[in-house]
C-alpha positions in Angstrom: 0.0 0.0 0.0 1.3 3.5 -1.0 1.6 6.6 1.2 2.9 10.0 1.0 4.3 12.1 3.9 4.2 15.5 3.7 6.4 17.4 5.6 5.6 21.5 5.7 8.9 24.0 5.9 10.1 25.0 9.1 8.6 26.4 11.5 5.3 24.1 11.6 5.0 21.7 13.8 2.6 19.1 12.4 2.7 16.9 9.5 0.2 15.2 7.0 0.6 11.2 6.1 -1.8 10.0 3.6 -2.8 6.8 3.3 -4.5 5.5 -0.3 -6.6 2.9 2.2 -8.4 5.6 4.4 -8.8 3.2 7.4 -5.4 2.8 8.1 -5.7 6.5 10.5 -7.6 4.5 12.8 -5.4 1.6 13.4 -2.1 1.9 15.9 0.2 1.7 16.1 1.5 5.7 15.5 4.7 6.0 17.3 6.5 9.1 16.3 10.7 9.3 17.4 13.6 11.9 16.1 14.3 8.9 14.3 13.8 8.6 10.5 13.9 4.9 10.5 11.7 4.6 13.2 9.2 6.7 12.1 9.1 5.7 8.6 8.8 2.1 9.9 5.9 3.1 12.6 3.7 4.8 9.3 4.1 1.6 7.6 3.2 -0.6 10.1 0.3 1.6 10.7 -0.8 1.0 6.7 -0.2 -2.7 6.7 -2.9 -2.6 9.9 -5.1 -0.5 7.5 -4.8 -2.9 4.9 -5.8 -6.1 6.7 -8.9 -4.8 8.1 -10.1 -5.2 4.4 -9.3 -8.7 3.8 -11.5 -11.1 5.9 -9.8 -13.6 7.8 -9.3 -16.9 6.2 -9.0 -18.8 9.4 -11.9 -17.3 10.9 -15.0 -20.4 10.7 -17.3 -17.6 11.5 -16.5 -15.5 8.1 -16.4 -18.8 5.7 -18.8 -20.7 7.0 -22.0 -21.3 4.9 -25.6 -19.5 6.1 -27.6 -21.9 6.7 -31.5 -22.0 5.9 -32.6 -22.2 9.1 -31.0 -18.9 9.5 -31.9 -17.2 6.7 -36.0 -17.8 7.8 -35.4 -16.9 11.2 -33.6 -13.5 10.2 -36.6 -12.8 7.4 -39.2 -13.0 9.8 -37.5 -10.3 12.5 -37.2 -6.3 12.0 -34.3 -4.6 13.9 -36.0 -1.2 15.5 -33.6 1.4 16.1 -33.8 5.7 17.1 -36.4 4.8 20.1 -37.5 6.8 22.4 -36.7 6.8 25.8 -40.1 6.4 26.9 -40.3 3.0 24.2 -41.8 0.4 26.0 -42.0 -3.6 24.9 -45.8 -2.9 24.8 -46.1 -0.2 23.1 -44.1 -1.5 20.4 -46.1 -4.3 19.9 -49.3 -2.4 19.6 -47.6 -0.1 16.8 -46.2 -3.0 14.6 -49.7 -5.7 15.3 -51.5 -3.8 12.9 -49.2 -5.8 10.1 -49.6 -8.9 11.3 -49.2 -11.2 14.4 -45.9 -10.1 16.5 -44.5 -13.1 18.5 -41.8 -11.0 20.6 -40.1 -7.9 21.3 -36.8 -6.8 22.7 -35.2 -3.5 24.1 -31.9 -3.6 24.3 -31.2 -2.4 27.9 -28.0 -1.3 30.3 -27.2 -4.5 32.1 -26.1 -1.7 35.0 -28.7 0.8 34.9 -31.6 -1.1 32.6 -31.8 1.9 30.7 -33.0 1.9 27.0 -30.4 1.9 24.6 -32.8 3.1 22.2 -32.8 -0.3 19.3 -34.3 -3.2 20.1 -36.0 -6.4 17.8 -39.4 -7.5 16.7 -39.8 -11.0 15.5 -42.9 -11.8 13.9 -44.9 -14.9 13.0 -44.2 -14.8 9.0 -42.1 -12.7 6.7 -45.0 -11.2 4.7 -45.6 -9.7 8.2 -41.9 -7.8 7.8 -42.4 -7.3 4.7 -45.9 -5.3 5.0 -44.6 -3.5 8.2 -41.2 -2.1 5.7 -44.3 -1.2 3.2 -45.3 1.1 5.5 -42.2 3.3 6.5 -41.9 5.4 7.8 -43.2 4.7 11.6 -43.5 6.8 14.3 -43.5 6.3 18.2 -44.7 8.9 20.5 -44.2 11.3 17.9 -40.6 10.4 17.1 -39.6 8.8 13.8 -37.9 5.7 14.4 -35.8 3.1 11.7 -36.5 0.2 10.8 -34.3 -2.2 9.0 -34.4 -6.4 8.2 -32.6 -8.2 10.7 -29.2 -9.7 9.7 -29.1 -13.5 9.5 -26.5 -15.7 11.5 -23.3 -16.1 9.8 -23.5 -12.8 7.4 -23.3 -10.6 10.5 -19.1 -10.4 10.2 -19.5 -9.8 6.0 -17.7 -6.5 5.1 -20.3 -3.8 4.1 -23.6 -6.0 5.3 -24.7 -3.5 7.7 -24.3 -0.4 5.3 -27.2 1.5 3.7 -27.3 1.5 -0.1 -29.7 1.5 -3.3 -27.2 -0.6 -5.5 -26.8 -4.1 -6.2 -23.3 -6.1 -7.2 -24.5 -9.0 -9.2 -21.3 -11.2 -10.5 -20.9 -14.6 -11.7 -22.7 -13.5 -14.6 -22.2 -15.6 -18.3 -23.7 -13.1 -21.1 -25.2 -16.3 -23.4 -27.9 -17.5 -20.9 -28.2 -14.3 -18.1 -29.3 -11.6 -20.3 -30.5 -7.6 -19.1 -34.2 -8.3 -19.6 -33.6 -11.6 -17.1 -31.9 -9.8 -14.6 -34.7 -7.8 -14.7 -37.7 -9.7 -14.6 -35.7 -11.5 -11.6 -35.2 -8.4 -9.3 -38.1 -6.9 -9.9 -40.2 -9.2 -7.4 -37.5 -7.6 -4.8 -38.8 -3.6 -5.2 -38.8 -0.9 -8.1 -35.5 -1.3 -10.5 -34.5 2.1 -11.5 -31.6 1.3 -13.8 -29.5 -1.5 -14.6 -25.6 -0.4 -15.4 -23.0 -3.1 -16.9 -20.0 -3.1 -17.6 -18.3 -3.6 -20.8 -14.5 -4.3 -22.1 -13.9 -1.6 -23.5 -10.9 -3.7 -25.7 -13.1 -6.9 -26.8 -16.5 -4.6 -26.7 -18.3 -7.6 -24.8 -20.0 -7.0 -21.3 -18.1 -8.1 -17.6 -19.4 -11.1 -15.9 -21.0 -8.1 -13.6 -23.6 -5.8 -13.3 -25.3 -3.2 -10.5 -28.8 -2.9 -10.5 -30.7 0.3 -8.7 -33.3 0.5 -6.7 -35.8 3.0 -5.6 -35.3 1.8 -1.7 -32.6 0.6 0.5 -35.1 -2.1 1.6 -34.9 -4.1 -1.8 -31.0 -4.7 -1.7 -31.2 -5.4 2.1 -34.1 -8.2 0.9 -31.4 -9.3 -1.6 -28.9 -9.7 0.0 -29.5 -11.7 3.2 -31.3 -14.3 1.1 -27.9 -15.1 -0.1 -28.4 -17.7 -3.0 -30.4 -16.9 -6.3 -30.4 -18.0 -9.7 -31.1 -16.7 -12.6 -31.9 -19.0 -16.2 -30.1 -21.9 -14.1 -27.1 -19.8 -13.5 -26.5 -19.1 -9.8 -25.1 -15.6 -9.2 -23.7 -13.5 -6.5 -24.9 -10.3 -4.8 -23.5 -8.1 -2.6 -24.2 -4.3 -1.7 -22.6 -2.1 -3.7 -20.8 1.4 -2.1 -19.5 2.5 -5.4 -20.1 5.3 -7.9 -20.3 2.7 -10.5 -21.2 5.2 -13.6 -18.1 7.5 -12.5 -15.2 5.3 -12.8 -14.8 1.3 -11.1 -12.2 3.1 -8.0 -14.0 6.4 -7.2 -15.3 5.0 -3.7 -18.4 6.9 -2.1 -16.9 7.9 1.2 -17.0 11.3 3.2 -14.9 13.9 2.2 -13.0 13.7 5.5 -11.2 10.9 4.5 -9.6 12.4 1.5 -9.0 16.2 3.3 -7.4 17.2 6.3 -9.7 19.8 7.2 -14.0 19.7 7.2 -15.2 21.5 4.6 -16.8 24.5 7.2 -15.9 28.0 7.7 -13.4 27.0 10.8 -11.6 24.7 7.9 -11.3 27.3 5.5 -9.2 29.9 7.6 -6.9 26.7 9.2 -6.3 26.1 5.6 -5.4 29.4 5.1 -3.4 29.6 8.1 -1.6 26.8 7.0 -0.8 28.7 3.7 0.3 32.0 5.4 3.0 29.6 7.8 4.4 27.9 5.0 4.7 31.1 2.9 6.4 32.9 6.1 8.9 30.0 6.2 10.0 30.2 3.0 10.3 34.0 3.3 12.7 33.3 6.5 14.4 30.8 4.5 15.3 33.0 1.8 15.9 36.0 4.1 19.2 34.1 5.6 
């Protein structure tokens, strides 16, 4: 993995190092020394942690094992409920959800110290139609507060990179162009929610489409739906899904993350004038610099 350090002219006192994997910042070691060695060694170190947390664990059973069936049903039949209020109650939760069909338990998740709410909690219900009527409905409200609702994560996905994330896109790979064609994919994933658009790729050398596509969605719901069912096949071919977090249309590497990642400074009236503080010390220095 590549990084850059950037080191501003004397007399600043802080540095930049920029990392082309933008998790690495997060992961220590950062141990900074007089020494050059040492510190080059520490900023590598620190990427190589960075990089790892992107690769999933080969020895770990939890990642590779298969989801099984029984998982998959029990996950499609529960909601996860999050943004409760504090005055959220077991009961009151089941008297707002009954209305779509017969609820067979709820759950706050609660301080084991003080038993307060931590404001998410679970409904399992007696069918998945019953979820699936209740996400029909969004948005709900609780005492007046608008709370989130999202499909519950089956058994064995839960440590998947990206499985909790919120998106409107859909990876499908494994594709083979002579027998899984647009119009299938289609009429496929449209018993899931609204498609929007379907975007494939093509070699741009041989002029044939990738073994890949994204399909979009009017609702983050559909792709969640997707996803957690895990297998599906299409004109006998069985293809892969996953949740897509990239700006397809604008290039295969432009990533959709927050500009924080990418800029020292937030993009607010306070990071304008440090950036031009910054630009007034390193202009100084160089006048100093020159001056003897």
């Amino acid at each position: 993995m590549k990084y850059n350090i950037c080191l501003p002219y004397y007399p600043l006192k802080y540095k930049f190092v920029l990392y082309s994997n933008p998790r690495a910042k997060n992961k220590p070691p950062h141990i900074l020394s007089t020494n050059y060695t040492a510190n080059m060694a520490a900023a590598v170190t620190a990427t190589n942690h960075g990089q790892q947390s992107f690769r999933r664990s080969p020895r770990d059973p939890r990642q590779n094992a298969p989801v099984s069936q029984e998982a998959i049903e029990e996950a499609s039949c529960k909601l996860f409920v999050a943004s409760l209020p504090s005055s959220a109650t077991e009961d009151n939760i089941r008297e707002l959800f009954a209305k779509y069909g017969e609820v067979v338990e709820v759950s706050i998740a609660r301080d084991p110290a003080t038993k307060e709410s931590r404001r998410f909690g679970f409904i399992t219900f007696a069918s998945k139609e019953c979820v699936d009527a209740a996400q029909l409905a969004r948005p709900h409200k609780l005492d007046t507060k608008q709370i989130t609702t999202k499909r519950s994560i089956p058994k064995g996905l839960q440590q998947s990179p990206d499985i909790a994330s919120t998106t409107k896109t859909l990876y499908v790979g494994g594709l083979k162009e002579e027998s899984v064609t647009e119009d299938a994919i289609k009429d496929y994933f449209k018993q899931f929610g609204n498609i929007e658009k379907i975007y494939w790729s093509v070699n741009k050398e041989t002029n044939t489409k990738r073994p890949y596509c994204f399909v979009y969605f009017d609702d983050t719901d559909a792709v969640d739906k997707i996803v957690f069912a895990t297998k599906h096949d299409i004109n006998g071919v069985t293809v892969n899904t996953k949740k897509s977090l990239r700006d397809v249309e604008s290039g295969p590497m432009k990533k959709l993350m927050p500009c924080k990642y990418y800029f020292p400074f937030p993009i607010t009236f306070k990071g304008v004038a440090l950036i031009i503080i910054a630009y007034l010390h390193i202009t100084a220095s160089k006048l100093l610099f020159k001056h003897f």
